[in-house]
Backbone as CSV, one residue per row, in Angstrom:
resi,resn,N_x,N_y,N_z,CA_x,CA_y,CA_z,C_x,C_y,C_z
1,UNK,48.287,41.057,-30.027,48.933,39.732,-29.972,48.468,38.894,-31.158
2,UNK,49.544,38.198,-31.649,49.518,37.279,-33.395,49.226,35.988,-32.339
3,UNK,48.032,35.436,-32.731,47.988,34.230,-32.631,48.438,33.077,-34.000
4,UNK,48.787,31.913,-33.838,49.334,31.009,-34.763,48.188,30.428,-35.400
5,UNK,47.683,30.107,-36.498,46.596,29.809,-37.082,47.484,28.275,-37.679
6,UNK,47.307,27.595,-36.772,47.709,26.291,-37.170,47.030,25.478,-38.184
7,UNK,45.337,25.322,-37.761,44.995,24.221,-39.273,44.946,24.900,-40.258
8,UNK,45.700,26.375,-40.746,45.830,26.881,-42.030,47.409,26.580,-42.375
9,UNK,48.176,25.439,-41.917,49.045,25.496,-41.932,49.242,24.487,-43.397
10,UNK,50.360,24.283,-44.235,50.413,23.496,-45.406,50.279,22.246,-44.702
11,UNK,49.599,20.995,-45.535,50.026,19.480,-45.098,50.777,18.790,-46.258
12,UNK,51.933,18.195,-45.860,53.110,17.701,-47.031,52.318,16.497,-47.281
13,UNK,51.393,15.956,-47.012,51.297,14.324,-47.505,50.308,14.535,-48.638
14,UNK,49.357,15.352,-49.217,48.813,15.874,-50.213,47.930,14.354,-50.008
15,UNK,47.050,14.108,-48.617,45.753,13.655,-49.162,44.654,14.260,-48.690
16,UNK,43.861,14.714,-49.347,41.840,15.217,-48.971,41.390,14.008,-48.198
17,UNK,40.619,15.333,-46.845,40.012,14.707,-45.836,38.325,14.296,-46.725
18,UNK,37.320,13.512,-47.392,36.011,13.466,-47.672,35.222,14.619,-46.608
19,UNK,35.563,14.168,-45.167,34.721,15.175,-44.408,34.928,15.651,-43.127
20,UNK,35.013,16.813,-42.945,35.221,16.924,-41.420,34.507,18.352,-41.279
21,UNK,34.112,17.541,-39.478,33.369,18.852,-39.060,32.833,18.524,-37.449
22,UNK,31.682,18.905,-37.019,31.081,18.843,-36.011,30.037,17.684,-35.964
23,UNK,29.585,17.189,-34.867,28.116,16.362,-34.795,27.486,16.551,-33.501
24,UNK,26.308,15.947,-33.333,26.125,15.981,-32.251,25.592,17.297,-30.858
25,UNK,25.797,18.376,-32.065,25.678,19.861,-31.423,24.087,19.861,-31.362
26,UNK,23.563,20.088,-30.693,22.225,20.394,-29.896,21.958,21.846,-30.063
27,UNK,20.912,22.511,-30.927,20.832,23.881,-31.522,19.345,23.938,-31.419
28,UNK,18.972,25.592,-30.979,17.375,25.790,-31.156,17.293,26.468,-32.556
29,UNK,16.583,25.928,-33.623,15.850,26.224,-34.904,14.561,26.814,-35.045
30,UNK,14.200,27.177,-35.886,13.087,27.589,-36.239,12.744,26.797,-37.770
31,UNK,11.798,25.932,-37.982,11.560,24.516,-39.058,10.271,25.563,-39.702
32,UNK,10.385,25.372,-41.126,8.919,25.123,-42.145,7.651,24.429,-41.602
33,UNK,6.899,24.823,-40.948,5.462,24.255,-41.196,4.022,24.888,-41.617
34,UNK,3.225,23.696,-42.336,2.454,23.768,-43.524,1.282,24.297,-42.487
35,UNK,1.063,24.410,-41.414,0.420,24.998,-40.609,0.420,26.371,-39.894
36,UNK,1.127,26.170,-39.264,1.621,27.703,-38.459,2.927,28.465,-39.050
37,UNK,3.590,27.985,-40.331,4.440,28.694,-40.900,5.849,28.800,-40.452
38,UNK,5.972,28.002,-39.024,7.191,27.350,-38.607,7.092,27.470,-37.108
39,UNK,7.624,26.836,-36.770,7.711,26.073,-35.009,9.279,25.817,-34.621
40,UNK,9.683,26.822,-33.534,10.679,26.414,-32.888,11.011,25.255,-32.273
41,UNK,12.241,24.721,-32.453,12.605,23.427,-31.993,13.936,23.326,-31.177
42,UNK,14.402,22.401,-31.248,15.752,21.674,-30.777,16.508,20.880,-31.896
43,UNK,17.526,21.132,-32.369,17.778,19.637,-33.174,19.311,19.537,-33.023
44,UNK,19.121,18.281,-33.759,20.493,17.503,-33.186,21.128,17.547,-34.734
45,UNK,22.148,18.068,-34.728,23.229,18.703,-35.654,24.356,18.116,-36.113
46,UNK,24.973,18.011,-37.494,25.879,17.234,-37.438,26.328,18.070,-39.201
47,UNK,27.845,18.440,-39.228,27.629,19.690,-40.679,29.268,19.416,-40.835
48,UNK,29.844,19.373,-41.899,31.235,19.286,-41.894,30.949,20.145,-43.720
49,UNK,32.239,19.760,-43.713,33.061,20.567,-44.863,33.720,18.940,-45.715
50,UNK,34.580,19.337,-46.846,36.041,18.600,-47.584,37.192,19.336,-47.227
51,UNK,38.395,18.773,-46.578,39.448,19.832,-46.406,40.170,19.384,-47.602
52,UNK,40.632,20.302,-48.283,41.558,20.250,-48.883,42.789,19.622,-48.576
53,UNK,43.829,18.824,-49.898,45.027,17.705,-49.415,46.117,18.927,-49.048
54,UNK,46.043,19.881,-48.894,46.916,20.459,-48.927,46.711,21.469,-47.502
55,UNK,45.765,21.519,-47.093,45.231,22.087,-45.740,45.471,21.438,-44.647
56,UNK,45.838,21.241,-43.515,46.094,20.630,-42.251,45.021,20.457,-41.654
57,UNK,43.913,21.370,-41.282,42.638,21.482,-40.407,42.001,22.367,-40.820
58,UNK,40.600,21.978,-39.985,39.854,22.707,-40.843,39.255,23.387,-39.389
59,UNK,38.720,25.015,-40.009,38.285,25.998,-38.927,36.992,25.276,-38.446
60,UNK,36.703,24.349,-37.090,35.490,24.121,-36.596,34.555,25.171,-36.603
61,UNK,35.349,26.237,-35.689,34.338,27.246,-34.604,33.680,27.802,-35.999
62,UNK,34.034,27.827,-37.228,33.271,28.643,-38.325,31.920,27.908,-38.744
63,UNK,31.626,26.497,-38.521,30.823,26.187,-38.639,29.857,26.309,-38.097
64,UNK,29.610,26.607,-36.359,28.189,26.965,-35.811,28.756,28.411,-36.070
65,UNK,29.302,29.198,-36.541,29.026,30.875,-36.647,28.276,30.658,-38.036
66,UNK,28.407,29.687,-39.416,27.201,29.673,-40.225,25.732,29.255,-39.370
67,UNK,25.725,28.180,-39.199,24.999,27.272,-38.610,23.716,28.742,-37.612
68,UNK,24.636,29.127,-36.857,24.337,29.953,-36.060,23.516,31.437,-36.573
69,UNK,23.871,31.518,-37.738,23.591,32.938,-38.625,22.204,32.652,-39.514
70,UNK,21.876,31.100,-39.954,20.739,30.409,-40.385,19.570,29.906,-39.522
71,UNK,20.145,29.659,-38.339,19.169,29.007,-37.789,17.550,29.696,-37.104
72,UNK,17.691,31.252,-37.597,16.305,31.401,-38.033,15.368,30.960,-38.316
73,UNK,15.354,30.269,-39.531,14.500,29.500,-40.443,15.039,28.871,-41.006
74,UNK,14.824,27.386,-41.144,15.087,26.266,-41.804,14.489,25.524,-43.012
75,UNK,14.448,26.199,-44.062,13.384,25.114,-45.469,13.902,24.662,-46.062
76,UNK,13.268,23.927,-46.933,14.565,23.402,-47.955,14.811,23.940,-49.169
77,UNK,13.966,25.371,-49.346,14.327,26.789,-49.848,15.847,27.045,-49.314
78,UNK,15.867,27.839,-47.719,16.352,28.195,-46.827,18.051,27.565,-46.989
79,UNK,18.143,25.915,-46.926,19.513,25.040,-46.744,20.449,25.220,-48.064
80,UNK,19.851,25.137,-49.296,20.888,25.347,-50.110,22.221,26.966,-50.188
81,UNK,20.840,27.760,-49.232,22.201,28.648,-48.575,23.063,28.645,-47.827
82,UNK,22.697,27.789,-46.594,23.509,27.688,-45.688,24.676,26.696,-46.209
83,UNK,24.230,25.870,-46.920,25.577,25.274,-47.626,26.573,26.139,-48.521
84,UNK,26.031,26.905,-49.680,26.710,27.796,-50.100,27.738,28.654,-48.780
85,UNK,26.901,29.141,-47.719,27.742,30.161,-46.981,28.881,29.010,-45.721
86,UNK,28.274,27.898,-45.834,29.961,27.356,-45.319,30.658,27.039,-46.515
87,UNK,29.999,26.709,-47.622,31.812,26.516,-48.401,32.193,28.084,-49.013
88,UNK,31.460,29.386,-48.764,32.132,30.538,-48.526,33.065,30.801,-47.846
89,UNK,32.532,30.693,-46.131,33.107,30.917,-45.052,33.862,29.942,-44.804
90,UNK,34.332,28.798,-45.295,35.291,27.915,-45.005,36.395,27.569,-46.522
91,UNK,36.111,28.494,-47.458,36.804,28.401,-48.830,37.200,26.780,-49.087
92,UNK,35.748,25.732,-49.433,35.853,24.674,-49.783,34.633,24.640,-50.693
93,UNK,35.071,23.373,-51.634,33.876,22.709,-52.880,32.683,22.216,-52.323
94,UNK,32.732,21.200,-51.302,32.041,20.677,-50.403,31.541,20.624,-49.315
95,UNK,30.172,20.578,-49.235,29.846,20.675,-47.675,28.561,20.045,-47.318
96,UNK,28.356,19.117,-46.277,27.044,18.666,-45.768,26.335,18.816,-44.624
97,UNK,25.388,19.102,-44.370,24.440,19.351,-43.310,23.247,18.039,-42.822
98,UNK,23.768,17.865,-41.936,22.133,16.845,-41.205,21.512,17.373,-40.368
99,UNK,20.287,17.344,-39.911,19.416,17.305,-38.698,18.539,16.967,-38.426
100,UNK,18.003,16.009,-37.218,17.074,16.054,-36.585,15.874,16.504,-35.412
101,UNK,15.183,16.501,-35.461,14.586,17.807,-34.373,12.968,17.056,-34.348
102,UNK,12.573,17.263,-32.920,10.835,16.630,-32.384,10.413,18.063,-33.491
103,UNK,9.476,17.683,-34.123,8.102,18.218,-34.606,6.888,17.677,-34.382
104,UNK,6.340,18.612,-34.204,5.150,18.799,-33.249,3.371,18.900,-34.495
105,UNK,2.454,17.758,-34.227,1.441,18.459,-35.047,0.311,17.634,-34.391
106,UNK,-0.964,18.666,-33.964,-2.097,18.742,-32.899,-2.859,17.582,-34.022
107,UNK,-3.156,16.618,-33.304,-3.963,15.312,-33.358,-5.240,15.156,-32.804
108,UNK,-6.622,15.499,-33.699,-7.315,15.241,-33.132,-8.201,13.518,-32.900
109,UNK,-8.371,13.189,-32.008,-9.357,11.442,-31.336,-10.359,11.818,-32.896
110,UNK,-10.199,10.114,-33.135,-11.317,10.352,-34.267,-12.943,10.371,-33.924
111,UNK,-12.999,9.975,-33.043,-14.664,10.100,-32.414,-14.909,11.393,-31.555
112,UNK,-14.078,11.008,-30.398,-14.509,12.650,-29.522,-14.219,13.960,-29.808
113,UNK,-12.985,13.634,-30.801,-12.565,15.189,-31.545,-11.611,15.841,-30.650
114,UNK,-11.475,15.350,-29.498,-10.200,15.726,-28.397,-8.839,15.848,-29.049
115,UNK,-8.124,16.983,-28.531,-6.696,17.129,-29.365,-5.783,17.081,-28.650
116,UNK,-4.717,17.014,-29.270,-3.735,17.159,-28.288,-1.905,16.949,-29.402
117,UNK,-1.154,17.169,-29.105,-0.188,17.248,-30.271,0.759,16.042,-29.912
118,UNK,1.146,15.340,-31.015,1.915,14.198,-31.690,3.554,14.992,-32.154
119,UNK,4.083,14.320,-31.170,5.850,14.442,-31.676,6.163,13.226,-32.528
120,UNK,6.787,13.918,-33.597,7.585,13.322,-34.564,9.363,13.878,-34.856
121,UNK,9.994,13.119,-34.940,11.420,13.122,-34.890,11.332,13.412,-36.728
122,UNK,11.571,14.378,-37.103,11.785,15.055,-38.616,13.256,15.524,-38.745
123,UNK,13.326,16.054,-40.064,14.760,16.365,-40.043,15.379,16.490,-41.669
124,UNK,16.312,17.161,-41.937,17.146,17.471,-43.400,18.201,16.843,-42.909
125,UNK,18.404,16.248,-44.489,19.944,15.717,-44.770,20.203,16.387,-45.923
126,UNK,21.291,17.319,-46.142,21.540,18.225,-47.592,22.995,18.122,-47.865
127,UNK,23.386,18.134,-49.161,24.978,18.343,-49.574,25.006,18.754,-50.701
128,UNK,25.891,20.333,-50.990,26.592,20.584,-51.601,28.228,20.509,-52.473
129,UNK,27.972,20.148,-53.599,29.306,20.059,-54.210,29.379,20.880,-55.658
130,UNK,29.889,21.729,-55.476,30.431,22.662,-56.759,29.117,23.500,-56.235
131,UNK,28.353,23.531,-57.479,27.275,24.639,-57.465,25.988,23.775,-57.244
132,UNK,26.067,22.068,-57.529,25.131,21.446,-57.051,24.552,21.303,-55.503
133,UNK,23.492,21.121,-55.344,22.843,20.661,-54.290,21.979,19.475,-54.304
134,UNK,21.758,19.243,-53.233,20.938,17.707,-53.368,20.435,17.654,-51.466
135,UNK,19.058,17.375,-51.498,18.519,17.657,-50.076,17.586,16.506,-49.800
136,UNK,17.402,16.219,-49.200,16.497,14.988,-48.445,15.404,15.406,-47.312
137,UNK,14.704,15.337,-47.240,13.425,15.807,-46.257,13.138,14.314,-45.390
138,UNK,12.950,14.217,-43.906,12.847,12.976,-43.454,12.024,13.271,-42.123
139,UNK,11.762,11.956,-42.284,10.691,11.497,-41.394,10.751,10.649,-40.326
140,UNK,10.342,10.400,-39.509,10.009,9.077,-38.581,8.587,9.000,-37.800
141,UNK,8.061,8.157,-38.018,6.657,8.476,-37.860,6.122,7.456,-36.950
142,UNK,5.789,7.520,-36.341,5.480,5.923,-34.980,3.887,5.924,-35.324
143,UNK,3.679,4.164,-35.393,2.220,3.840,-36.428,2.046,2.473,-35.273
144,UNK,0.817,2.097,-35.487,0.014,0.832,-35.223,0.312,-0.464,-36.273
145,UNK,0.345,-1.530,-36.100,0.100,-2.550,-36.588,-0.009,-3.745,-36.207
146,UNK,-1.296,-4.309,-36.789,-1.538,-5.437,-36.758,-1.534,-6.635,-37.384
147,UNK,-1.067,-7.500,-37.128,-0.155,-8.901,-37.694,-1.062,-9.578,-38.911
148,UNK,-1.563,-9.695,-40.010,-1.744,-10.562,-40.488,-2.106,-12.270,-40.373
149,UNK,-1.066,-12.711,-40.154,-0.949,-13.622,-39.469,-1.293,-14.226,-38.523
150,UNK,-1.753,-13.223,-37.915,-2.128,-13.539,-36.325,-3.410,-13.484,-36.362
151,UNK,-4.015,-12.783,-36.907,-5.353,-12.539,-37.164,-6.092,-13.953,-37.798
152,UNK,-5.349,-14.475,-38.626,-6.302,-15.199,-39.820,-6.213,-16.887,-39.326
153,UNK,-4.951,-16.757,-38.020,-5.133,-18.257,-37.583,-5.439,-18.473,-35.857
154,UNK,-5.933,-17.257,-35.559,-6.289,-16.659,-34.239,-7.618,-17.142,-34.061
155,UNK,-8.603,-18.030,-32.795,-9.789,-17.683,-32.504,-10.320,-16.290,-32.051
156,UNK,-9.279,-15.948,-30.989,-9.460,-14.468,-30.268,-8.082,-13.246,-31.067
157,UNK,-9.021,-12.726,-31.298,-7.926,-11.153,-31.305,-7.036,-11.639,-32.266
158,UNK,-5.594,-10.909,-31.983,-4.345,-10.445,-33.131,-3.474,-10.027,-32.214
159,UNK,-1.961,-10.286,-32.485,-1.026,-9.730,-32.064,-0.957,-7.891,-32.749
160,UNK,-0.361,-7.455,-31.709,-0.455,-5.719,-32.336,0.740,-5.336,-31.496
161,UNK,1.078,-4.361,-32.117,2.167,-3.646,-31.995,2.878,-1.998,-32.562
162,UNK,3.255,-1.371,-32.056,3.745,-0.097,-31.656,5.511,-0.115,-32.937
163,UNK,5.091,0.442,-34.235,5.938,0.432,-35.276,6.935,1.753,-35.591
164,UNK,7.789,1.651,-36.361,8.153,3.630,-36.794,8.401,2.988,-38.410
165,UNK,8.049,4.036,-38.807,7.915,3.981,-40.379,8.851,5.591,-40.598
166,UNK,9.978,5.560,-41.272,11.045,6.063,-41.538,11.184,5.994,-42.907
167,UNK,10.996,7.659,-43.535,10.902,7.872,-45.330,12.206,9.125,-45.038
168,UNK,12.597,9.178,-46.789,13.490,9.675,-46.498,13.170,10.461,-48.101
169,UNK,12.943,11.499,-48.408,12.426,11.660,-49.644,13.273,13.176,-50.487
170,UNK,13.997,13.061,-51.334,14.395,14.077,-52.334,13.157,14.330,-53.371
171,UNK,13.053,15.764,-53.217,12.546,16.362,-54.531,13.312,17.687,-55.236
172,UNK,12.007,17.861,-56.350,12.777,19.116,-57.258,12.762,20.047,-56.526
173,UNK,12.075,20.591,-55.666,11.717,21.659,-55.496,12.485,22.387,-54.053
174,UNK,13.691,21.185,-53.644,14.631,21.577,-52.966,15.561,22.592,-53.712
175,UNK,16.041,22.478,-54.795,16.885,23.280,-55.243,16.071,24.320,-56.761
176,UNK,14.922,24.381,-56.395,14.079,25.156,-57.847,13.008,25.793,-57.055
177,UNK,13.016,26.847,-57.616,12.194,27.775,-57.715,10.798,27.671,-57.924
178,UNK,9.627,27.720,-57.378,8.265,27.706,-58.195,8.031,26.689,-58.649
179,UNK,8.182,25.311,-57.221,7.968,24.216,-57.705,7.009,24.173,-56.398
180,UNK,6.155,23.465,-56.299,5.433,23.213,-54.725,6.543,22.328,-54.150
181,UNK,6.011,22.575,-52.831,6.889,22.373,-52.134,6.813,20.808,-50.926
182,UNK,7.631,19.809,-50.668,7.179,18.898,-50.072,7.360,19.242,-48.668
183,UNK,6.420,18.847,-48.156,6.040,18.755,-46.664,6.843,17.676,-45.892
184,UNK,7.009,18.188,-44.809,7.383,17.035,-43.654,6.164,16.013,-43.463
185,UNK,4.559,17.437,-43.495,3.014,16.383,-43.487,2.807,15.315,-44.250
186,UNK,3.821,16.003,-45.671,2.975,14.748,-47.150,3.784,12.932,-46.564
187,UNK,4.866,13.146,-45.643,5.612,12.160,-45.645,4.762,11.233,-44.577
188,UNK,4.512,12.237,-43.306,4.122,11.540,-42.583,2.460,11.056,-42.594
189,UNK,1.842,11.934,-43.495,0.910,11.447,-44.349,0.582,9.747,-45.057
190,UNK,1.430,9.693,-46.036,1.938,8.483,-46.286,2.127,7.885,-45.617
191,UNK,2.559,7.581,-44.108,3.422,6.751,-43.269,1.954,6.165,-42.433
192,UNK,1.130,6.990,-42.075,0.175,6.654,-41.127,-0.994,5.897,-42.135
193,UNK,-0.838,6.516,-43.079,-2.151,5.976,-44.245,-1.867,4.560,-44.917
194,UNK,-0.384,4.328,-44.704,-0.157,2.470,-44.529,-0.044,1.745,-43.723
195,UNK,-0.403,2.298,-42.567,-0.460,1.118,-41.110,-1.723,1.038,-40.691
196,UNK,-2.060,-0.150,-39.874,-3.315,0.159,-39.786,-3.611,0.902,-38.962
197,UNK,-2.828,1.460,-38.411,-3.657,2.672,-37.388,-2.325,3.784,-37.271
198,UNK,-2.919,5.189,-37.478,-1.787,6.221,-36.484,-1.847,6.044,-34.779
199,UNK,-0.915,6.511,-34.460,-0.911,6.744,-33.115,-1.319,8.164,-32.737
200,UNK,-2.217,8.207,-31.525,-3.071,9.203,-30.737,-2.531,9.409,-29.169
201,UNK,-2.421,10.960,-29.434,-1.645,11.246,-28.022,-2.572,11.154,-26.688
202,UNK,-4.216,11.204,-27.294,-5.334,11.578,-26.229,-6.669,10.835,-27.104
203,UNK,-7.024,10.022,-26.051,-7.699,9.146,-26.926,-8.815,8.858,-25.359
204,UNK,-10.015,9.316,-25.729,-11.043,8.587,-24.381,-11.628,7.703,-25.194
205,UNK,-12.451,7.101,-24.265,-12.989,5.461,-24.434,-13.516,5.107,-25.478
206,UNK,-14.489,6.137,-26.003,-15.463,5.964,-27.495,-13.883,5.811,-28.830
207,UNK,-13.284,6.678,-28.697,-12.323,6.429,-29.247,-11.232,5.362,-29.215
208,UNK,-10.848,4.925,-28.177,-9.901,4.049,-28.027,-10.563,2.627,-28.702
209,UNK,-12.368,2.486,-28.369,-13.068,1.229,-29.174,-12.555,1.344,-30.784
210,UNK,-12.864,2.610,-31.413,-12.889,2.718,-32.605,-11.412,2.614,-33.109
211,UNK,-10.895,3.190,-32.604,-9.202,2.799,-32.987,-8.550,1.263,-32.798
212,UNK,-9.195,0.677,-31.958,-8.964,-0.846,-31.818,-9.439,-1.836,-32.897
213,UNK,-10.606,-1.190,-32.976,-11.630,-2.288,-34.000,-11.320,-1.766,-35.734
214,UNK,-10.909,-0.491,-36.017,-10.078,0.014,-37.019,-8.769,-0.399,-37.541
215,UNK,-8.009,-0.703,-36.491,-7.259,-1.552,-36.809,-6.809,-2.994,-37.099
216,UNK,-7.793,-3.057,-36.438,-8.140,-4.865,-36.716,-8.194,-5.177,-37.916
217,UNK,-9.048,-4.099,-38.208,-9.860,-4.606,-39.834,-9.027,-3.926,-40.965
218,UNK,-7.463,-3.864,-40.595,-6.463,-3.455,-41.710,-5.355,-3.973,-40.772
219,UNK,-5.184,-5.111,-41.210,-4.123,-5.915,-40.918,-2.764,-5.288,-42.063
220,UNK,-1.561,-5.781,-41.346,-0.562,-5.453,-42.096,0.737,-5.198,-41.794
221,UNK,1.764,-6.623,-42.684,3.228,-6.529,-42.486,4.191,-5.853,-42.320
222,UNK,5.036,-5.350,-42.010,6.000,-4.643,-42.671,6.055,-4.683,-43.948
223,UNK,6.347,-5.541,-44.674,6.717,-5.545,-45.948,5.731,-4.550,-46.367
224,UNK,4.143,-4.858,-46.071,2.573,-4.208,-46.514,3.162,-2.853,-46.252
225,UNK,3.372,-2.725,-45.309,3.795,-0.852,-44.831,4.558,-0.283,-45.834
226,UNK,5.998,-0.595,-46.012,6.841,-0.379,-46.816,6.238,-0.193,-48.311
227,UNK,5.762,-0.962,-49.113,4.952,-1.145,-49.904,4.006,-0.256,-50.294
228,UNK,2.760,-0.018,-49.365,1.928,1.286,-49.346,2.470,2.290,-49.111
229,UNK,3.422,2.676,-48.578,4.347,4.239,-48.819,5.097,4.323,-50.518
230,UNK,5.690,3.415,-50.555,5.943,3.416,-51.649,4.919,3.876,-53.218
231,UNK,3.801,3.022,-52.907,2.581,3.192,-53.674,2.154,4.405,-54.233
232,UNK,2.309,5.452,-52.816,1.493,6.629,-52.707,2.638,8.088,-53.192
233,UNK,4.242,7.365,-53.193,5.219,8.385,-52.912,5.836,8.335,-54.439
234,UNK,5.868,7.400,-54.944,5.837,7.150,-56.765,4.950,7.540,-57.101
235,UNK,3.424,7.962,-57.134,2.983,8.688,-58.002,3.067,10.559,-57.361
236,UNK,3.924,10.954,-56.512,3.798,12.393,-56.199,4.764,12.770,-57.356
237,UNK,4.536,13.578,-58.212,5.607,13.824,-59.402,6.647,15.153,-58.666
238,UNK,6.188,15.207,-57.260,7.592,16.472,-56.969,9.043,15.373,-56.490
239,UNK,8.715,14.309,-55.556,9.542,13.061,-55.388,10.306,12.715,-56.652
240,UNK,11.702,12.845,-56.387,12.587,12.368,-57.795,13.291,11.036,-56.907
241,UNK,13.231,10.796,-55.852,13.937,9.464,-54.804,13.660,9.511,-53.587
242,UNK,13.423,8.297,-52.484,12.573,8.020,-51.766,13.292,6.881,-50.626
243,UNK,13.416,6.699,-49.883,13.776,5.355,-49.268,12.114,5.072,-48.054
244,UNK,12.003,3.663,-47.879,11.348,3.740,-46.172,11.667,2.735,-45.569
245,UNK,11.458,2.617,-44.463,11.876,1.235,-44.039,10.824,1.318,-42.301
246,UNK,10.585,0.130,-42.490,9.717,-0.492,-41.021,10.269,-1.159,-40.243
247,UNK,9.550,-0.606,-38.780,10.828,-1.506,-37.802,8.953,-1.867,-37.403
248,UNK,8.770,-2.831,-36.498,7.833,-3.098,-35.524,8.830,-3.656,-34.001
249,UNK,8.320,-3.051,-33.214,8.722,-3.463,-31.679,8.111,-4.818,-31.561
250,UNK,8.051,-6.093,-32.259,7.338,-7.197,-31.594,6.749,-7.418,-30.457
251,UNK,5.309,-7.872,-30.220,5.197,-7.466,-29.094,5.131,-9.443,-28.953
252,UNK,5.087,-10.248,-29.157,5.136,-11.711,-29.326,6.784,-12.166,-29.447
253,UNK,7.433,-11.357,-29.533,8.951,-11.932,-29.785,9.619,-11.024,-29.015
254,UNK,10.713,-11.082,-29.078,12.096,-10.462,-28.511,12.980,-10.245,-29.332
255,UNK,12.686,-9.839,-30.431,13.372,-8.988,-31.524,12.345,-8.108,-32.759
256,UNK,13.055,-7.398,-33.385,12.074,-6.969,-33.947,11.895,-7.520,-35.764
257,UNK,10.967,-6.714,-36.420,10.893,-7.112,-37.685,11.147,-5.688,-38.233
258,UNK,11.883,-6.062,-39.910,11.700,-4.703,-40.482,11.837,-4.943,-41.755
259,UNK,11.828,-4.042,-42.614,11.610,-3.915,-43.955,12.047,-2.934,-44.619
260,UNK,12.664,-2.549,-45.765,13.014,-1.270,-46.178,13.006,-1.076,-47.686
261,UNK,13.130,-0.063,-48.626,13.229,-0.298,-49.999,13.330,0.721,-50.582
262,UNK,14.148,0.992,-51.361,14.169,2.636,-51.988,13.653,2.916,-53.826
263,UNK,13.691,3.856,-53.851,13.145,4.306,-55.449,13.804,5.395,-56.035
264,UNK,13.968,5.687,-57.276,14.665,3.948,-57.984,15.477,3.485,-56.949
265,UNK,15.609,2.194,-57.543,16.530,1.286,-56.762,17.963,2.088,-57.276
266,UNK,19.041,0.947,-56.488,20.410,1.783,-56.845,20.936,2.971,-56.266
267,UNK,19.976,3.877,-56.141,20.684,5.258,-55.837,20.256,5.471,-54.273
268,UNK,20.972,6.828,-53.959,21.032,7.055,-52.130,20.471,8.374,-52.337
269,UNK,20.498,8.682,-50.631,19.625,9.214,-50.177,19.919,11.061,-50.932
270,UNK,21.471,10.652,-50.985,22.515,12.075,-51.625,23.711,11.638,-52.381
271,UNK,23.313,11.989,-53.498,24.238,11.292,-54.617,25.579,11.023,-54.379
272,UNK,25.995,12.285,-53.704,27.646,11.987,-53.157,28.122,12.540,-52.033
């Protein structure tokens, strides 16, 4: 039996779709890590194509049969293929991939040495056009901070609060060979080393003092956050562009504060 292959059908109005595809698909991966060499996950998926002005539709189901054929291993070695093999398997110029997915990395209490592992929401944003590529490595990193402000016109204590610090970082060594390679760690590295405190999944008492009184004594804005990532992510010479931005959950207000700023200025996260 001939089935009718409808979105290969001609379209008379001769205009190109920018993008179409899937989102939202929920997939188990296997991610790059600088530790155990990669960790199965979950992530949340979102991958389209360019249809051509002259194409009607575009084959969905071909996209998780790539999607599906990669999701082995995920690097940012690894993605510039899977882009190549949907605009193979879907005979188009263009194609983009997102995802996010919990990553996982064992946190030890800075006093008692107790461990226990820290989820972080990580994730690729990549797009191919022609033979170019262009990939983004990202982060979200949930941090401590304490107000400035609050501190310096306070008799008692400081307002504090429960932040996410969100980088978003392109380098060379997404699409090159025998370049070192950036970490999901180096980002979230950066992210915790400008707030005044990381967050601890397991923290007993000797610790919870020292993490309190540690943070005290590194006060700091959003803007400050934003700022010190920045600081540390301009001099990594594998970083060719960068975004971050700070939210804080106010814990004194009923809205929040945030901050954001990219490098260089002007340009995005994926050129096109």
């Amino acid at each position: 039996m001939t089935l009718a292959d409808i979105q290969s059908e001609f379209d008379h109005r001769g205009i190109g779709v920018d993008e179409v595809g899937i989102s939202s698909l929920r997939y188990p991966v296997s991610v790059f890590d600088r530790v155990q060499g990669k960790q199965d996950t979950i992530a949340d998926v979102s991958v389209s194509v360019a249809l051509p002005p002259d194409q009607r539709g575009t084959h969905l189901s071909r996209l998780v049969e790539v999607l599906d054929a990669h999701a082995g291993e995920l690097t940012p070695q690894s993605i510039p293929g899977v882009l190549q093999a949907l605009k193979t398997r879907l005979e188009v110029h263009n194609a983009r991939l997102h995802m996010e997915f919990p990553y996982f990395i064992r946190r030890q209490a800075p006093i008692s040495g107790s461990s226990a592992f820290v989820d972080y929401t990580c994730g690729f944003s990549a797009a191919v056009r022609g033979e170019e590529v262009a990939l983004s490595i990202i982060a979200h990193v949930p941090v401590t901070s304490v107000c400035p402000c609050s501190k310096a016109i306070s008799d008692y204590g400081a307002h504090n609060q429960r932040g996410t610090l969100t980088i978003r970082a392109r380098s060379a060594n997404n699409v090159e060979a025998g370049v070192e390679a950036l970490w999901m760690e180096d980002l979230i590295v950066a992210a915790e080393a400008s707030a005044s405190s990381p967050v601890y999944p397991l923290l007993k008492r000797i610790d919870e003092r020292h993490v309190t009184m540690a943070a005290y004594d590194r006060p700091v804005f959003v803007e400050d956050m934003v700022r010190g990532v920045a600081e540390r992510l301009r001099l990594d010479s594998r970083i060719i562009w960068f975004s971050v931005e700070a939210v804080n959950d106010e814990s004194i207000h009923n809205h929040n504060a945030f901050a954001r700023l990219a490098w260089p200025e002007g340009e995005e996260a994926l050129p096109w």
